[in-house]
Backbone atoms as SQL, in Angstrom:
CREATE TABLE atoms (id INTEGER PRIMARY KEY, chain TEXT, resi INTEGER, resn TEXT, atom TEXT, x REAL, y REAL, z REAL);
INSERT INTO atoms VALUES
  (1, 'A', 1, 'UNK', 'N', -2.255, 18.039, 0.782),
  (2, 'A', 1, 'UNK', 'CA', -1.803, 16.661, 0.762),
  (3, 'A', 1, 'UNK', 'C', -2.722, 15.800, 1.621),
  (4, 'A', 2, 'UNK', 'N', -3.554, 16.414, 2.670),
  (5, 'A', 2, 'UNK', 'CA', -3.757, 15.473, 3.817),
  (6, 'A', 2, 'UNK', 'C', -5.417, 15.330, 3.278),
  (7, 'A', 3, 'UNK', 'N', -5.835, 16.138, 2.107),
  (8, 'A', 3, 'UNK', 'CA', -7.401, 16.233, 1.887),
  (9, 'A', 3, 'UNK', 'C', -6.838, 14.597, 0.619),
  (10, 'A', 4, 'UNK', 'N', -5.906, 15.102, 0.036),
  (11, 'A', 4, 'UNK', 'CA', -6.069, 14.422, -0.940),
  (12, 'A', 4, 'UNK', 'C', -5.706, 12.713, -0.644),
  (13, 'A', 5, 'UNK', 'N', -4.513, 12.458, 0.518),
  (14, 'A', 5, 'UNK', 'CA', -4.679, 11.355, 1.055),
  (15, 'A', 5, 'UNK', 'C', -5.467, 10.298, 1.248),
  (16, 'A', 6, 'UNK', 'N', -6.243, 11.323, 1.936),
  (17, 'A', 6, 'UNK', 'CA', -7.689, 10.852, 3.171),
  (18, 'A', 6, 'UNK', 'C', -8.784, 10.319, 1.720),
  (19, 'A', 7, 'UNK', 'N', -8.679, 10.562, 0.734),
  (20, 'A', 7, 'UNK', 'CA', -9.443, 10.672, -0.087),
  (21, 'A', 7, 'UNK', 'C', -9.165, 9.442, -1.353),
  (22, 'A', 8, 'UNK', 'N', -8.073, 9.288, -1.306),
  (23, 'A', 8, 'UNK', 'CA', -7.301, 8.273, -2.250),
  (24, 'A', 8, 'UNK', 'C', -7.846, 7.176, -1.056),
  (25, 'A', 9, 'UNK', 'N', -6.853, 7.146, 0.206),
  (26, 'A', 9, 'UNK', 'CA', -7.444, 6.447, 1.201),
  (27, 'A', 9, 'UNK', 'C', -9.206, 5.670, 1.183),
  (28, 'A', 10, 'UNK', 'N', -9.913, 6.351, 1.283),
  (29, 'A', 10, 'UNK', 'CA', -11.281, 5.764, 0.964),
  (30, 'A', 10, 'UNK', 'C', -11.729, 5.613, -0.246),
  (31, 'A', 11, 'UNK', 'N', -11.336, 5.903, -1.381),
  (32, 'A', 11, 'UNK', 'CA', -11.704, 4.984, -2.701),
  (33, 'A', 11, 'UNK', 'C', -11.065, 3.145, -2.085),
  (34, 'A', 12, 'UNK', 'N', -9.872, 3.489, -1.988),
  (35, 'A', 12, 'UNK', 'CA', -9.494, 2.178, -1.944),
  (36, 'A', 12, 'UNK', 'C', -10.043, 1.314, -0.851),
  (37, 'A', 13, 'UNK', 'N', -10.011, 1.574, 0.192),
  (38, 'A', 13, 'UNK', 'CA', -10.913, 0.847, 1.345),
  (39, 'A', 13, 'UNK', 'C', -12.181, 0.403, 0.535),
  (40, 'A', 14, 'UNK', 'N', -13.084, 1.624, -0.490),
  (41, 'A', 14, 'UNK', 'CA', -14.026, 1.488, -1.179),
  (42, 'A', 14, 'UNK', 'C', -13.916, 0.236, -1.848),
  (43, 'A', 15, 'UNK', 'N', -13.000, -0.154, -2.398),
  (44, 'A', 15, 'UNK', 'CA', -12.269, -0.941, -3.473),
  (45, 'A', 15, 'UNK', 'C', -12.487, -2.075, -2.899),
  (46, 'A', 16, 'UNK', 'N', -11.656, -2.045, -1.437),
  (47, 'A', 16, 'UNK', 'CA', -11.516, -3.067, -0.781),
  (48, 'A', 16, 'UNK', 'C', -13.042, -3.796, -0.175),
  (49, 'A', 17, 'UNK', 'N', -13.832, -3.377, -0.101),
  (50, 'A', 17, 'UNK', 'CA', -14.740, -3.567, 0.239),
  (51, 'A', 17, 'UNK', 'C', -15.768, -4.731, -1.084),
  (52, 'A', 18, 'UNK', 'N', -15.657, -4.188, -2.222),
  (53, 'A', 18, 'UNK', 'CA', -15.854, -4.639, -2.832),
  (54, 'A', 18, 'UNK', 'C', -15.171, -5.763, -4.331),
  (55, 'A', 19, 'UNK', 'N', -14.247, -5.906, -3.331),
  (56, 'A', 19, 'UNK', 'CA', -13.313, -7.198, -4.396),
  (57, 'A', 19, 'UNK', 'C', -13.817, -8.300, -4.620),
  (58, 'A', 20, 'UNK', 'N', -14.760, -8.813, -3.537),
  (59, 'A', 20, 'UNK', 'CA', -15.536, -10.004, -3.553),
  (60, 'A', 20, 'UNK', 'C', -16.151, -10.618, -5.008),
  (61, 'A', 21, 'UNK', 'N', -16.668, -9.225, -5.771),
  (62, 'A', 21, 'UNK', 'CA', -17.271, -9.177, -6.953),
  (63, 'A', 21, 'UNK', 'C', -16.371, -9.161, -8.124),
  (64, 'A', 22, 'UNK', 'N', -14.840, -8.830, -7.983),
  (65, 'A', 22, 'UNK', 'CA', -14.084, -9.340, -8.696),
  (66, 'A', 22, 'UNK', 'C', -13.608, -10.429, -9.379),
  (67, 'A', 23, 'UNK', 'N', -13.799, -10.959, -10.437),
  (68, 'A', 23, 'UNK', 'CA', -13.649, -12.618, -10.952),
  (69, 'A', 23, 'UNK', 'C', -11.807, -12.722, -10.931),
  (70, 'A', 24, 'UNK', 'N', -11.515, -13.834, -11.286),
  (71, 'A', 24, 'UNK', 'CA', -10.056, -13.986, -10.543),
  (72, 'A', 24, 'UNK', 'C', -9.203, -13.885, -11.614),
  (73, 'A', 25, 'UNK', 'N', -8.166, -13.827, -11.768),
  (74, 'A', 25, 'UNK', 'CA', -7.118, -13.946, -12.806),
  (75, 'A', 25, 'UNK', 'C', -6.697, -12.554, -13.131),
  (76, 'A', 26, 'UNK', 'N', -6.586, -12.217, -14.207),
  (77, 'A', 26, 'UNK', 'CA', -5.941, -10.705, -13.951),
  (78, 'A', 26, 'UNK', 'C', -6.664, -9.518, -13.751),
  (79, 'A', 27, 'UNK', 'N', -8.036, -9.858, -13.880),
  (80, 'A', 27, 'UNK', 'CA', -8.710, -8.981, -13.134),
  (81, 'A', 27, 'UNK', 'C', -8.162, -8.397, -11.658),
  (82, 'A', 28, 'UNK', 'N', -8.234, -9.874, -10.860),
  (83, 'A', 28, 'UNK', 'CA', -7.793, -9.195, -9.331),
  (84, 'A', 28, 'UNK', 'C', -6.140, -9.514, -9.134),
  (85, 'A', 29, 'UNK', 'N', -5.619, -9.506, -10.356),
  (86, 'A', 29, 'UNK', 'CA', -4.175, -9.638, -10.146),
  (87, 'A', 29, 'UNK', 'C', -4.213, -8.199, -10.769),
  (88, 'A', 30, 'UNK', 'N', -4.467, -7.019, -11.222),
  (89, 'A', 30, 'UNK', 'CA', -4.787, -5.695, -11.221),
  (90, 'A', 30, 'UNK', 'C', -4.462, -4.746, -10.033),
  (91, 'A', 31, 'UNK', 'N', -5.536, -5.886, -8.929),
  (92, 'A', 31, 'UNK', 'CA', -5.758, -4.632, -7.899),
  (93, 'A', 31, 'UNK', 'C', -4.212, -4.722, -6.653),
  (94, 'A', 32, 'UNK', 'N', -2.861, -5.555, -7.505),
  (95, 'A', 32, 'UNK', 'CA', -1.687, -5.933, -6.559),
  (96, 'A', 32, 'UNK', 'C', -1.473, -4.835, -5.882),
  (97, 'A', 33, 'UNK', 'N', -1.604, -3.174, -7.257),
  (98, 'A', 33, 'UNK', 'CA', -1.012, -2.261, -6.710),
  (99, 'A', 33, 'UNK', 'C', -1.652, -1.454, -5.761),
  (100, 'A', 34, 'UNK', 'N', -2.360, -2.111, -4.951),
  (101, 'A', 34, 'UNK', 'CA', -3.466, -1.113, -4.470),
  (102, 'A', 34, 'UNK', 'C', -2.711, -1.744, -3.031),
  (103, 'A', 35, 'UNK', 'N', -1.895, -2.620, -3.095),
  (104, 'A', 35, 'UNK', 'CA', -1.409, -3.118, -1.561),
  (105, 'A', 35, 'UNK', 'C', -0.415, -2.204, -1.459),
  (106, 'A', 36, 'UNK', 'N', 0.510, -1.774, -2.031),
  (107, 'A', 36, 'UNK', 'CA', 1.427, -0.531, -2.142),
  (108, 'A', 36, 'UNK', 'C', 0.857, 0.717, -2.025),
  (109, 'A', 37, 'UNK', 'N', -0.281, 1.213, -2.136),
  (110, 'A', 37, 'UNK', 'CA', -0.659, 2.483, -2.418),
  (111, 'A', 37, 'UNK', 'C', -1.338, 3.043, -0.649),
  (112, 'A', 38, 'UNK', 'N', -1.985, 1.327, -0.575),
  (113, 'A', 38, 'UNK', 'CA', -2.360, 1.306, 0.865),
  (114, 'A', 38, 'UNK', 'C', -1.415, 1.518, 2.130),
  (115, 'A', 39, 'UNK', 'N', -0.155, 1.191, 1.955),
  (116, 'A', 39, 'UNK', 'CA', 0.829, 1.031, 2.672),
  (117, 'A', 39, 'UNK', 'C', 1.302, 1.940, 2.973),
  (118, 'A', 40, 'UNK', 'N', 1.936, 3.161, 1.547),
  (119, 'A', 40, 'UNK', 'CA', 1.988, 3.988, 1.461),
  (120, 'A', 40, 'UNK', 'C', 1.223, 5.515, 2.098),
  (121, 'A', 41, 'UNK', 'N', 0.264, 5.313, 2.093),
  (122, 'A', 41, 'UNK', 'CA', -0.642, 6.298, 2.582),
  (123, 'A', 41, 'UNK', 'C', -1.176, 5.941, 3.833),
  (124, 'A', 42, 'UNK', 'N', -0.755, 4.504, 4.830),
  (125, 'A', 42, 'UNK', 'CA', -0.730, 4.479, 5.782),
  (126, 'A', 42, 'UNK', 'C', 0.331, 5.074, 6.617),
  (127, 'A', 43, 'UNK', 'N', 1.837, 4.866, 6.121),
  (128, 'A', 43, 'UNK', 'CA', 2.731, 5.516, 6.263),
  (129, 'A', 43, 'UNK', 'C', 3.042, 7.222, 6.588),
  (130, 'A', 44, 'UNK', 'N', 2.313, 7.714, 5.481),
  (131, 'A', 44, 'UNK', 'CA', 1.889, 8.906, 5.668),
  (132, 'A', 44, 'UNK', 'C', 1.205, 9.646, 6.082),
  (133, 'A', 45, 'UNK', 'N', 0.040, 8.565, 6.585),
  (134, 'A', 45, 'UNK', 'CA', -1.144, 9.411, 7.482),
  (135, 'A', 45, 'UNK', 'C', -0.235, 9.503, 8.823),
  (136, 'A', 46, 'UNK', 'N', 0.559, 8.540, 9.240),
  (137, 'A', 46, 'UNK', 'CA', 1.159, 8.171, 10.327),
  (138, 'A', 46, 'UNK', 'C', 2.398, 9.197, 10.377),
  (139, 'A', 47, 'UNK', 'N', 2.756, 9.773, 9.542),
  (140, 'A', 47, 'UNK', 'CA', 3.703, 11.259, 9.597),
  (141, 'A', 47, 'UNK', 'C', 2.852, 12.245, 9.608),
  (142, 'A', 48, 'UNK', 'N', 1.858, 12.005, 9.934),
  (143, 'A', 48, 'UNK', 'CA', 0.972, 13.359, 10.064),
  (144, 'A', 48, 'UNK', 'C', 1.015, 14.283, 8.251),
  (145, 'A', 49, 'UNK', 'N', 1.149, 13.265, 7.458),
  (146, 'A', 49, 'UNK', 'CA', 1.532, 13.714, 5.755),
  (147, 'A', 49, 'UNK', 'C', 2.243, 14.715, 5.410),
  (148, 'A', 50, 'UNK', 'N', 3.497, 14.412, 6.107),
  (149, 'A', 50, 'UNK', 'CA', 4.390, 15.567, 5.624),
  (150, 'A', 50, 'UNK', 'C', 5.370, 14.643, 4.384),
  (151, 'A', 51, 'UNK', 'N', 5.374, 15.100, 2.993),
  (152, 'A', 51, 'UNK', 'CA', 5.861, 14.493, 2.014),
  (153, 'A', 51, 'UNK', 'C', 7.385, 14.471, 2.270),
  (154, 'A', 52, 'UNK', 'N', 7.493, 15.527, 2.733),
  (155, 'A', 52, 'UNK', 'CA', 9.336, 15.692, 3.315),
  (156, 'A', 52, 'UNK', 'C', 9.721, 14.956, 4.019),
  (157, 'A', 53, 'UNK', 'N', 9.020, 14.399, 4.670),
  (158, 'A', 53, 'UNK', 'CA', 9.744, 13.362, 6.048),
  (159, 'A', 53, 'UNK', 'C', 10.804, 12.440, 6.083),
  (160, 'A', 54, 'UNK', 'N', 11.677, 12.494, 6.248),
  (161, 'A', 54, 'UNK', 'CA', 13.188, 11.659, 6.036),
  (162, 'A', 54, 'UNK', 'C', 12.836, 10.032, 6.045),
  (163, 'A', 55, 'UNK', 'N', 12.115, 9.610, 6.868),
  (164, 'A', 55, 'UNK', 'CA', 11.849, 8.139, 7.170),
  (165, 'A', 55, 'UNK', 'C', 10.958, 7.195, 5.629),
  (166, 'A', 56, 'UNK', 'N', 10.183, 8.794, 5.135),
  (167, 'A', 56, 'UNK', 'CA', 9.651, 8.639, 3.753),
  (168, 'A', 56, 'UNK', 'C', 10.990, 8.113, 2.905),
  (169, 'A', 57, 'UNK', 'N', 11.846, 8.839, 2.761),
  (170, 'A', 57, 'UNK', 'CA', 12.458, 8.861, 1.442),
  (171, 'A', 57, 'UNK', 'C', 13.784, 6.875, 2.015),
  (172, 'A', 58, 'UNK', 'N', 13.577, 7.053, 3.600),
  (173, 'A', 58, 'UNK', 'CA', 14.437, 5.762, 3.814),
  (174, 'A', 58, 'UNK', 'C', 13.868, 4.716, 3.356),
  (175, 'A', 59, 'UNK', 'N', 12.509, 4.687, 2.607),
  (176, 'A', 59, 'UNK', 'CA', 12.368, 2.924, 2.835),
  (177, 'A', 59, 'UNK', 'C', 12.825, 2.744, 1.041),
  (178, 'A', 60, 'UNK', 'N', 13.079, 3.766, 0.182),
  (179, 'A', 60, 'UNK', 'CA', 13.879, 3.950, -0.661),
  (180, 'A', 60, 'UNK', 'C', 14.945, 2.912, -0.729),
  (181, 'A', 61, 'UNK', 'N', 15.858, 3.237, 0.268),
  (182, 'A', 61, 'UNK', 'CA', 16.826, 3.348, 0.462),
  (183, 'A', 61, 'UNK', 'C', 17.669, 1.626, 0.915),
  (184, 'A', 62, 'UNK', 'N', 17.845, 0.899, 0.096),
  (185, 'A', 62, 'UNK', 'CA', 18.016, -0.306, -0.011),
  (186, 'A', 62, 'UNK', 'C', 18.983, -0.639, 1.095),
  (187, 'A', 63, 'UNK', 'N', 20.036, 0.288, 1.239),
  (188, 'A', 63, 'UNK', 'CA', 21.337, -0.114, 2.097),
  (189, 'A', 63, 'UNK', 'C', 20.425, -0.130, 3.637),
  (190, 'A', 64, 'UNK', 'N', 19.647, 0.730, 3.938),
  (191, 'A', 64, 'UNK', 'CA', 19.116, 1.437, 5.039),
  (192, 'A', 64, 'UNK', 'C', 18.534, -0.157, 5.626),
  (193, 'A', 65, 'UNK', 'N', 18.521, -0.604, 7.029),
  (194, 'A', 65, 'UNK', 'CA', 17.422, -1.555, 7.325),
  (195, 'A', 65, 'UNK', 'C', 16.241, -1.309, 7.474),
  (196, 'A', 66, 'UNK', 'N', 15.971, -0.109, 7.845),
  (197, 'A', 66, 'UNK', 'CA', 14.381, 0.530, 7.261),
  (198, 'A', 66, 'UNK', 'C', 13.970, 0.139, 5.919),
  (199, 'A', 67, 'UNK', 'N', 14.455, 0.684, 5.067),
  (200, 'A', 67, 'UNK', 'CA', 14.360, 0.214, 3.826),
  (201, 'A', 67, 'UNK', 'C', 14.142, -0.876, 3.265),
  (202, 'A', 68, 'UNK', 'N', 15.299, -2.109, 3.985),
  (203, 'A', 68, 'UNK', 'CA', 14.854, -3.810, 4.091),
  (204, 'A', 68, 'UNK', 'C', 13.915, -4.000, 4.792),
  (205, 'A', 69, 'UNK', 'N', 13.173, -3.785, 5.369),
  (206, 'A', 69, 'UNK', 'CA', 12.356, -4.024, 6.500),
  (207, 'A', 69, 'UNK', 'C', 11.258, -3.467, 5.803),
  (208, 'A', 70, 'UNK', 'N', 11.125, -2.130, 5.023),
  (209, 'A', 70, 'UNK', 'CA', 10.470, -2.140, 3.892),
  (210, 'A', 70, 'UNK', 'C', 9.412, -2.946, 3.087),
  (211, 'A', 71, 'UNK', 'N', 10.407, -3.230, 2.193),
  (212, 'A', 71, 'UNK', 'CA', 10.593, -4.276, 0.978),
  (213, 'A', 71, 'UNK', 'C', 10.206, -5.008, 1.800),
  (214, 'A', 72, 'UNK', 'N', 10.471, -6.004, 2.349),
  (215, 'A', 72, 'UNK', 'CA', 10.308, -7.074, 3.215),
  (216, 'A', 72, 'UNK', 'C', 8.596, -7.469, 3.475),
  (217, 'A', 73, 'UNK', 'N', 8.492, -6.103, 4.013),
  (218, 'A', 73, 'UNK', 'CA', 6.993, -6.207, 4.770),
  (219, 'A', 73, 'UNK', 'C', 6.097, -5.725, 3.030),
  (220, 'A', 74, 'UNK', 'N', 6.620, -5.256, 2.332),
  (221, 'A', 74, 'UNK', 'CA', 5.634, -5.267, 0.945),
  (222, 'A', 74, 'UNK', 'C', 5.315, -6.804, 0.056),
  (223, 'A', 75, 'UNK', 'N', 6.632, -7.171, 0.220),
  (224, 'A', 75, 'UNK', 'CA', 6.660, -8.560, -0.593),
  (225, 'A', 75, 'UNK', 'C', 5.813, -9.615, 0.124),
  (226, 'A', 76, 'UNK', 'N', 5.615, -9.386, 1.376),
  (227, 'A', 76, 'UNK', 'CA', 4.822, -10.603, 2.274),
  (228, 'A', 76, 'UNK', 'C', 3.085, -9.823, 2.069),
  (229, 'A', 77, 'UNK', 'N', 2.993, -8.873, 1.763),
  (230, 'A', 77, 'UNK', 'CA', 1.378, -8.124, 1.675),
  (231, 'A', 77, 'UNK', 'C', 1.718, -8.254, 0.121),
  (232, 'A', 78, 'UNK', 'N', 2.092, -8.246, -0.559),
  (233, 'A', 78, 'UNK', 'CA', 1.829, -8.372, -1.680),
  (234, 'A', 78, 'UNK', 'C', 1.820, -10.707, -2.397),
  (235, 'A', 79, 'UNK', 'N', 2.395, -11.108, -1.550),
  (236, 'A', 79, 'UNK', 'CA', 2.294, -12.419, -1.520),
  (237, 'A', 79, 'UNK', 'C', 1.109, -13.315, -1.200),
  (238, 'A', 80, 'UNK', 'N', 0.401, -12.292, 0.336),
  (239, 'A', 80, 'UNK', 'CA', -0.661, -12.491, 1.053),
  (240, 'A', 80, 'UNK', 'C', -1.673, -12.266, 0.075),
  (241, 'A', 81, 'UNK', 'N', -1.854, -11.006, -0.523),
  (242, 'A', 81, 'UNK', 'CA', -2.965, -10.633, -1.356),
  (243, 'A', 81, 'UNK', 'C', -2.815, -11.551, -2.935),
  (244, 'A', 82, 'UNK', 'N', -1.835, -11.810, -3.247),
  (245, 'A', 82, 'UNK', 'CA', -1.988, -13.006, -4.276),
  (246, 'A', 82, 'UNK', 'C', -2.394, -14.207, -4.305),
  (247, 'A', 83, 'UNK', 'N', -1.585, -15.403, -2.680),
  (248, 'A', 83, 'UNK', 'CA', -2.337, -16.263, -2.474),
  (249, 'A', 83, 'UNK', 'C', -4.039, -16.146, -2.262),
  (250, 'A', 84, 'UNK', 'N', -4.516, -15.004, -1.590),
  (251, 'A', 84, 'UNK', 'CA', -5.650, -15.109, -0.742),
  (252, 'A', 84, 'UNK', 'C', -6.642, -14.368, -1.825),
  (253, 'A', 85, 'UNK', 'N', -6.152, -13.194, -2.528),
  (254, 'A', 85, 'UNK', 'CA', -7.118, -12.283, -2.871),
  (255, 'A', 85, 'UNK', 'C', -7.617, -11.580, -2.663),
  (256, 'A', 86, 'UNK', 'N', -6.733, -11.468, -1.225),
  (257, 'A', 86, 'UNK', 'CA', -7.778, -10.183, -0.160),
  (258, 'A', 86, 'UNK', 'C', -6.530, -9.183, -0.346),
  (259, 'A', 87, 'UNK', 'N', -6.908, -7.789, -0.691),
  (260, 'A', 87, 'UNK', 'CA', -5.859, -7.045, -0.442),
  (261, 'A', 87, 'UNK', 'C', -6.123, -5.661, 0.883);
């Protein structure tokens, strides 16, 4: 898990690096999901990538304020990277 992370991880940084060259419209309305994927696998580097980890499966978890707090913090990085373009 932690080879394959680290590895998803730097394509996208890769990615990120080069959006500049992206023309706008749904081209870089494409790369939204790459703010989720980033998040995600920050999350998990930060559990030391254990897929089991309970705090993983809470942000699931709608009732949970983890979970709101979640959502919350995706919808404002995913808002950010729409106004701006930077993801």
């Amino acid at each position: 898990v932690r080879e394959m992370a680290l590895l998803a991880k730097e394509y996208l940084y890769h990615a990120r690096l080069h959006q500049g060259v992206i023309p706008g419209g749904d081209a870089r309305s494409s790369l939204l999901a790459v703010v989720s994927a980033l998040r995600y696998l920050e999350r998990l580097e930060k559990l030391d990538f254990d897929i089991f980890h309970e705090s993983l499966r809470d942000v699931e978890n709608v009732e949970s304020l983890n979970g709101r707090l979640w959502r919350l913090g995706s919808m404002f990085y995913l808002w950010r990277a729409w106004l701006t373009g930077v993801f």
